[in-house]
LOROVEX-873800 format. One record per residue (C-alpha): residue number from 1; residue in one letter; chain; x, y, z. Coordinates in steps of 0.25 Angstrom, whole numbers, plus 5000, padded with zeros to 4 digits. Layout:
BEGIN
+------+------+-------+------+------+------+
| resi | resn | chain |   c1 |   c2 |   c3 |
+------+------+-------+------+------+------+
|  NUM |    A |     A |    X |    Y |    Z |
...
+------+------+-------+------+------+------+
***
This chain:
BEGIN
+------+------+-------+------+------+------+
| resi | resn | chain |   c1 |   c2 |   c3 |
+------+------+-------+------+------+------+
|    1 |    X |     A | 5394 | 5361 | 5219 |
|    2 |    X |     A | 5391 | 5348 | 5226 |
|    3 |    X |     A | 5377 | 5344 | 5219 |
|    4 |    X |     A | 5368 | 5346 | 5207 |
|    5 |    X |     A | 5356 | 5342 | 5204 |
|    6 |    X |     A | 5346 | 5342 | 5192 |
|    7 |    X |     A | 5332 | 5342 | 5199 |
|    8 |    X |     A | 5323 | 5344 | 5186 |
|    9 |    X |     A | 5322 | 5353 | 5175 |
|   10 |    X |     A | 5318 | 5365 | 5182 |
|   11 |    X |     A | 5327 | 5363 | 5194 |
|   12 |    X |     A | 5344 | 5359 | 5198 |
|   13 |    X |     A | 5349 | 5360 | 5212 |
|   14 |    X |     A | 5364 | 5363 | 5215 |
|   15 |    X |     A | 5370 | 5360 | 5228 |
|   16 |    X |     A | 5384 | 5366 | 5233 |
|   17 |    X |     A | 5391 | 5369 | 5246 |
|   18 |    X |     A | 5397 | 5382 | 5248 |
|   19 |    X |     A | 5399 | 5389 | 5261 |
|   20 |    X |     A | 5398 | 5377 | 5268 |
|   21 |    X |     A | 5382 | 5377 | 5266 |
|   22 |    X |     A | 5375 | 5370 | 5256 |
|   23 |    X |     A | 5369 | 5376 | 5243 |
|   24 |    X |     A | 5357 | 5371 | 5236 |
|   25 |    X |     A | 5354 | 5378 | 5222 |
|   26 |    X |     A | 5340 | 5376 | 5215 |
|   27 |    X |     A | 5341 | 5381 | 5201 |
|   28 |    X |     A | 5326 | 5382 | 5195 |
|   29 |    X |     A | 5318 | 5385 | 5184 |
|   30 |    X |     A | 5305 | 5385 | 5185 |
|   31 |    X |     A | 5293 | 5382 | 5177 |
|   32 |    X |     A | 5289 | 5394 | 5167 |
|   33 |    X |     A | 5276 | 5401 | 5169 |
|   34 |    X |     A | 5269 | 5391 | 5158 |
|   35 |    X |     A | 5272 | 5379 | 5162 |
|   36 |    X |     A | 5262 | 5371 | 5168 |
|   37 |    X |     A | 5258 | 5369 | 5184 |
|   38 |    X |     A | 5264 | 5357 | 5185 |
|   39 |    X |     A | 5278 | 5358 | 5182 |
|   40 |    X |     A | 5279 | 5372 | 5189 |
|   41 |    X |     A | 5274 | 5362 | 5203 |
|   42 |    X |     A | 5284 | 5350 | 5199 |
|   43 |    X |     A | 5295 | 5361 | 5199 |
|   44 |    X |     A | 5291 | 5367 | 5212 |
|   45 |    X |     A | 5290 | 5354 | 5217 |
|   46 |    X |     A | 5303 | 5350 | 5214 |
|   47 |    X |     A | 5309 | 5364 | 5220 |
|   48 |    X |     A | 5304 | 5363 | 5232 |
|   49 |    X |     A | 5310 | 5351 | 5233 |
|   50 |    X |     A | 5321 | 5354 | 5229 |
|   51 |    X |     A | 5321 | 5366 | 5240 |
|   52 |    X |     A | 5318 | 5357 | 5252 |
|   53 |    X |     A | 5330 | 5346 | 5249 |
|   54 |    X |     A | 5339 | 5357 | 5252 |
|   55 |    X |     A | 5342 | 5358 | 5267 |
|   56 |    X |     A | 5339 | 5370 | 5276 |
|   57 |    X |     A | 5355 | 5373 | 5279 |
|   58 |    X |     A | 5358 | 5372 | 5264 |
|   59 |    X |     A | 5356 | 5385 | 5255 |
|   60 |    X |     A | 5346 | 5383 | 5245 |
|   61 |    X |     A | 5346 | 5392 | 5233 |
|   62 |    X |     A | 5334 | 5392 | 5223 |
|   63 |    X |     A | 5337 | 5400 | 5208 |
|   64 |    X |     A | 5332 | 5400 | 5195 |
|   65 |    X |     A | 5321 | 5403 | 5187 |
|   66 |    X |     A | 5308 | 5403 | 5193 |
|   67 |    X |     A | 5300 | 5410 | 5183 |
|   68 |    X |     A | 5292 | 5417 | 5194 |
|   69 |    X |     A | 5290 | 5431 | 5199 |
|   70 |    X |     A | 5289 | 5433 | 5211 |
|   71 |    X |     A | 5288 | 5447 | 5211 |
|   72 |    X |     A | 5291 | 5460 | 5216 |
|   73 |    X |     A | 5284 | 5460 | 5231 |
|   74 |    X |     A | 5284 | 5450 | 5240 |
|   75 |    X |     A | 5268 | 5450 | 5242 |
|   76 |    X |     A | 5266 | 5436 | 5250 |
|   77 |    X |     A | 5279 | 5431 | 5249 |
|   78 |    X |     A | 5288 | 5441 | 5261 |
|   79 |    X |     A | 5300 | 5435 | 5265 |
|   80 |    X |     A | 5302 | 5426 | 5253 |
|   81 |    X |     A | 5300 | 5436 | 5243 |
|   82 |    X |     A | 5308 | 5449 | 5244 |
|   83 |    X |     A | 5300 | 5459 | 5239 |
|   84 |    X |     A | 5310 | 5464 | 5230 |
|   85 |    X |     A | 5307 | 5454 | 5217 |
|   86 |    X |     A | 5301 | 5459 | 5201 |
|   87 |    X |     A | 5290 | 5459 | 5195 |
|   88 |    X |     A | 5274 | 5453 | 5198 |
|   89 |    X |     A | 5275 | 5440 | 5205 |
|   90 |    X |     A | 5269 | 5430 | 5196 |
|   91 |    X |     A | 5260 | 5414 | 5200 |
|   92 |    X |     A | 5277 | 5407 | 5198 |
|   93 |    X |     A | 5283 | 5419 | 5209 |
|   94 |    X |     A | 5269 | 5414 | 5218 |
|   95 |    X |     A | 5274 | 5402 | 5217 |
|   96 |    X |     A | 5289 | 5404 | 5219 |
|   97 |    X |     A | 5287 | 5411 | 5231 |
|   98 |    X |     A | 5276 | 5400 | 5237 |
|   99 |    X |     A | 5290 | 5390 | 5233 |
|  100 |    X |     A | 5298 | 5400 | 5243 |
|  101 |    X |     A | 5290 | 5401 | 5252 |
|  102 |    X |     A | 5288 | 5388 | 5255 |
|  103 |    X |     A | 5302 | 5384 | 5254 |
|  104 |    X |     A | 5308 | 5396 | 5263 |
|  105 |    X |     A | 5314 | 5403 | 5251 |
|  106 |    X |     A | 5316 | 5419 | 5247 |
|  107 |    X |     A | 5317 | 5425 | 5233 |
|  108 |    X |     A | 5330 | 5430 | 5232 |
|  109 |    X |     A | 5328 | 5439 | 5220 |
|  110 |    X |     A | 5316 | 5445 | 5229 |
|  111 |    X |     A | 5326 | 5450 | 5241 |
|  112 |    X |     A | 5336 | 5460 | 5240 |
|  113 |    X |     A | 5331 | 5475 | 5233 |
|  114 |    X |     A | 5335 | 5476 | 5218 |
|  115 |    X |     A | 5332 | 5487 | 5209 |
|  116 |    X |     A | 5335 | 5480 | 5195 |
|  117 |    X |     A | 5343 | 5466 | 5195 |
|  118 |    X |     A | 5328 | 5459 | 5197 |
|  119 |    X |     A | 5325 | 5452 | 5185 |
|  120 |    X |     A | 5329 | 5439 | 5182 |
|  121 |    X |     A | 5322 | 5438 | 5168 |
|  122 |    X |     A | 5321 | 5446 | 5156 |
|  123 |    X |     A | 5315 | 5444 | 5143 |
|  124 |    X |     A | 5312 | 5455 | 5133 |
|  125 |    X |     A | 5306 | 5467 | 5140 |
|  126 |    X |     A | 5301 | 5457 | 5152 |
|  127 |    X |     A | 5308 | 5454 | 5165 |
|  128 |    X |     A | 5305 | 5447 | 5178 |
|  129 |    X |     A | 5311 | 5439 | 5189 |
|  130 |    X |     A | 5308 | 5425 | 5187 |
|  131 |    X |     A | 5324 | 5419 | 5193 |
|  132 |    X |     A | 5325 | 5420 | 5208 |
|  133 |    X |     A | 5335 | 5415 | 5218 |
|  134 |    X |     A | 5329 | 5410 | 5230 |
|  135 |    X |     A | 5333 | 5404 | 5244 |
|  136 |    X |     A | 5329 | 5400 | 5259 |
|  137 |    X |     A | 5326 | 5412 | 5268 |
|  138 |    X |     A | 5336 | 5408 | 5279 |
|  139 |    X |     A | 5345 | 5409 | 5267 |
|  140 |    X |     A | 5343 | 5424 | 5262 |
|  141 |    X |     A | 5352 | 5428 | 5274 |
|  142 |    X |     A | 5365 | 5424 | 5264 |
|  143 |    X |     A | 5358 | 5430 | 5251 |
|  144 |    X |     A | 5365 | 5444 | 5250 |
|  145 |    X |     A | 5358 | 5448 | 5236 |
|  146 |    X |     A | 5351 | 5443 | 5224 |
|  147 |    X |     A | 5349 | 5449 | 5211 |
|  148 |    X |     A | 5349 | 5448 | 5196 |
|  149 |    X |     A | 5362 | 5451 | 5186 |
|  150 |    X |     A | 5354 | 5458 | 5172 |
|  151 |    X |     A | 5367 | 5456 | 5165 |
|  152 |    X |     A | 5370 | 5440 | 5167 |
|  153 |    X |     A | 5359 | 5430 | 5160 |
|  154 |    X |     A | 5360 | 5415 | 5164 |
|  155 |    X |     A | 5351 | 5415 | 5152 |
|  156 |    X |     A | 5342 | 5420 | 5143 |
|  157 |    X |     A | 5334 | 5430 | 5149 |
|  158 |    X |     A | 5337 | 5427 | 5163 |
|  159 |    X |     A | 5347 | 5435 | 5173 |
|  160 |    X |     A | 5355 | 5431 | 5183 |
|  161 |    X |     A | 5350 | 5432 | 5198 |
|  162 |    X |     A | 5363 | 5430 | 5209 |
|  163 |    X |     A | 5360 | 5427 | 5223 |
|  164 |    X |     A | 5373 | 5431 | 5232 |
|  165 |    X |     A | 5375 | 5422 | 5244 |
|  166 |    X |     A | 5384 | 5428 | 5257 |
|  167 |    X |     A | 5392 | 5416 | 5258 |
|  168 |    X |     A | 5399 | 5414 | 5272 |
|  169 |    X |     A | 5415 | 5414 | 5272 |
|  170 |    X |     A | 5419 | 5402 | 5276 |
|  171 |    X |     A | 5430 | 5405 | 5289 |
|  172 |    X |     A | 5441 | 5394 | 5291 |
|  173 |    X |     A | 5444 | 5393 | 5305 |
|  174 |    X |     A | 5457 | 5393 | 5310 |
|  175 |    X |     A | 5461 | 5386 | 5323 |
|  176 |    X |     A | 5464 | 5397 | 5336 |
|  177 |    X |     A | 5478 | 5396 | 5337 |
|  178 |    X |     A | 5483 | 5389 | 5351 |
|  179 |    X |     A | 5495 | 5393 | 5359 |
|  180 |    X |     A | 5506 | 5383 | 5360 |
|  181 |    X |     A | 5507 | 5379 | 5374 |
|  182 |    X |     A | 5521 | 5375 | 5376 |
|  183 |    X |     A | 5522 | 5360 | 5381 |
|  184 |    X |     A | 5533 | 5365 | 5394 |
|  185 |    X |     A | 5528 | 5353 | 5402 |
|  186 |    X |     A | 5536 | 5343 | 5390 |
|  187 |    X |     A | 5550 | 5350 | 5392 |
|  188 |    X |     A | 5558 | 5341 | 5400 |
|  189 |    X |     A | 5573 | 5342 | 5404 |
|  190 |    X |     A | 5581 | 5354 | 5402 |
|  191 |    X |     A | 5570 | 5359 | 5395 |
|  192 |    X |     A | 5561 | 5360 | 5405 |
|  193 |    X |     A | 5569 | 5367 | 5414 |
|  194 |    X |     A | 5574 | 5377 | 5406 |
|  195 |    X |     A | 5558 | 5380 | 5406 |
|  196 |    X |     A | 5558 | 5381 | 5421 |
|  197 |    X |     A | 5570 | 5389 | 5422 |
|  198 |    X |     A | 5562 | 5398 | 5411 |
|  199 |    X |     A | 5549 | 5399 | 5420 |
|  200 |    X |     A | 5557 | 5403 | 5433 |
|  201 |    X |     A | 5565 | 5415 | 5425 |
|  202 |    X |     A | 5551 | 5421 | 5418 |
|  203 |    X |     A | 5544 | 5420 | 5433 |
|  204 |    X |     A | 5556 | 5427 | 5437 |
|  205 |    X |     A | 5555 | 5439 | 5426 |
|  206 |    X |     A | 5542 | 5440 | 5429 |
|  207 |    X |     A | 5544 | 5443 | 5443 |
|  208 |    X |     A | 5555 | 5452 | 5442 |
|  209 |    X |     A | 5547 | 5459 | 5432 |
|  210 |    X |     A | 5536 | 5462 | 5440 |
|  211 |    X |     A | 5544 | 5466 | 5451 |
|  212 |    X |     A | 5553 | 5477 | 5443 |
|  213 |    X |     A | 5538 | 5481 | 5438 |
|  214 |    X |     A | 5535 | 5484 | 5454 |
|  215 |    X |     A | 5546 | 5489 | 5456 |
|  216 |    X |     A | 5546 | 5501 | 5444 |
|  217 |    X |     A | 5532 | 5502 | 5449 |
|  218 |    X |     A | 5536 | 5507 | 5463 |
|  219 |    X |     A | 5548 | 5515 | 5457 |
|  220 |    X |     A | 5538 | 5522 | 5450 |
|  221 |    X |     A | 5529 | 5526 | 5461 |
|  222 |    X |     A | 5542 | 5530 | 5469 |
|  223 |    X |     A | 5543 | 5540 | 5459 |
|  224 |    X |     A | 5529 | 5542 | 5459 |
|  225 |    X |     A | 5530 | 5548 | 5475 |
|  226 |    X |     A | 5546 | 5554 | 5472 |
|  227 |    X |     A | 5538 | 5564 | 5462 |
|  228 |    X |     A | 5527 | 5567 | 5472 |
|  229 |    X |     A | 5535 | 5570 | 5482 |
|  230 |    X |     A | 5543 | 5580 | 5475 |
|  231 |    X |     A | 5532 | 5586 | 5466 |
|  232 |    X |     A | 5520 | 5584 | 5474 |
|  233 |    X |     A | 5507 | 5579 | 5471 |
|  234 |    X |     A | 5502 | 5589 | 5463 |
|  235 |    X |     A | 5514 | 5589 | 5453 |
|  236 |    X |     A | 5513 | 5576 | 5449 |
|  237 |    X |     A | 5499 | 5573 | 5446 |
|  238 |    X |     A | 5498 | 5576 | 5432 |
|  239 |    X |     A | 5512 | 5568 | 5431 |
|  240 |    X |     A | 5504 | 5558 | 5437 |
|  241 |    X |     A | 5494 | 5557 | 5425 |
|  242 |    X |     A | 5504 | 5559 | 5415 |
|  243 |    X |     A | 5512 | 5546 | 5421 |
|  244 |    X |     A | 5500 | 5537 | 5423 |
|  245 |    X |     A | 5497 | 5533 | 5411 |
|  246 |    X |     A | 5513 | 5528 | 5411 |
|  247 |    X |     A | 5513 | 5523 | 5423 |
|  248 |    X |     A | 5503 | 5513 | 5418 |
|  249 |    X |     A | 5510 | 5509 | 5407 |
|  250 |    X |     A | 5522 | 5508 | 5414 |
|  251 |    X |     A | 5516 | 5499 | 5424 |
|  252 |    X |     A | 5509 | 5489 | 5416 |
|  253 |    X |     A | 5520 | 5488 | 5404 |
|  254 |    X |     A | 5534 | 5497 | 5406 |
|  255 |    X |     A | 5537 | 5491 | 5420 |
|  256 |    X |     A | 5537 | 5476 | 5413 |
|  257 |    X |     A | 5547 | 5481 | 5402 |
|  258 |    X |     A | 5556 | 5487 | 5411 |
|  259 |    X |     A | 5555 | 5476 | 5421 |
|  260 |    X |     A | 5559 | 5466 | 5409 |
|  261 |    X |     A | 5570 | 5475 | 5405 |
|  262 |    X |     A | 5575 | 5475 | 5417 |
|  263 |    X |     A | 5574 | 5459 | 5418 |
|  264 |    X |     A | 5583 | 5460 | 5405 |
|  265 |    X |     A | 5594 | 5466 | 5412 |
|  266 |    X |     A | 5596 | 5458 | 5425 |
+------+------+-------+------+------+------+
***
């Protein structure tokens, strides 16, 4: 964690890096439903200000307690509200999703389908949604689910909602590896004509390899018209066949090992 920082009484910041990008954190707790109208403006006022010091390349986070419902439909509010929220939207969730709208944000709680796992607040036989996790839309891309964990209470009467991030593995790059090229024209003396001696006797492999390899190719199409002319045409077709397939083989790879072989024993 780089930075902290205490902005008021309802708001702190935190700023890491992580996956080489830079997060920004806004941990709120917003003004109760009796609290008068102009605390609840001086704490949207310092949000959103909060909201626009934080670069578009850097992640931007926004949790805590908003004590709002937003509801369960997204009546006025597609594309920042999901659809998929709790309860009867209420004047504070109005007012949260005006704050989303105009800063570019989604209501993560809102987003991915839940059967149970919703509620964020409990108190006697009363539940609702009131803590929410929230980001930029160009951001939901990495969010891979939010939700609520019952059995974990930060505190007294509220429950836990975890966000998960897809995080990007970070690849080390490994250099290509280079073939050494030999530095032949530094060799001097005795040295350097042992390497010529060298180039003259593989030219001279070469050549007589490929030369052997005609030469068993031509033996093999002497054969080829021996067995004709003792069995005719006919009888050796489908000996044809059978050898083609060998004959290719032999051609492209067997003549060379034998033509080295045969190198070996002059």
């Amino acid at each position: 964690m780089s930075e902290v920082q205490r902005i008021s009484d309802r708001l702190m910041g935190l700023k890491f890096v992580n996956d080489r990008r830079v997060w920004h954190i806004i941990s709120a707790y917003a003004p109760q439903q009796g609290c008068s109208e102009e605390e609840k403006e001086e704490f949207r006022g310092k949000l959103e200000e909060c909201i626009e010091r934080v670069p578009r390349i850097e992640l931007l986070v926004l949790s805590g307690d908003m004590n709002a419902h937003v509801g369960e439909s997204s009546d006025g509010f597609e594309g920042i509200h999901g659809g998929r929220g709790f309860g009867r939207r209420n004047q504070g969730g109005e007012r949260l999703l005006e704050l989303a709208e105009a800063m570019n944000l989604v209501v993560l709680n809102t987003q991915f389908e839940k059967r149970s796992h919703l509620v964020t607040y409990s108190s006697g036989h009363n539940e609702t949604q009131i803590d929410y996790v929230l980001v930029r839309k160009e951001d939901k891309k990495i969010i891979m689910d939010c939700k609520v964990i019952p059995n974990e209470s930060v505190v007294a009467q509220h429950k836990l909602a975890v966000a998960d991030f897809r995080l990007k593995a970070i690849r080390k790059r490994t250099a290509p590896a280079r073939n050494r090229r030999i530095k032949t024209w530094k060799l001097k003396g005795r040295s350097q004509e042992s390497l010529k001696v060298s180039k003259k006797q593989s030219r001279e492999i070469c050549e007589w390899n490929v030369r052997m390899l005609r030469y068993y190719m031509i033996q093999a199409e002497i054969v080829g018209q021996q067995q004709r002319d003792v069995w005719g045409d006919n009888g050796i077709e489908q000996q044809e066949k059978r050898n083609m397939v060998t004959m290719k083989r032999f051609k492209q790879h067997e003549g060379t090992i034998i033509c080295q072989k045969m190198v070996g024993r002059r």
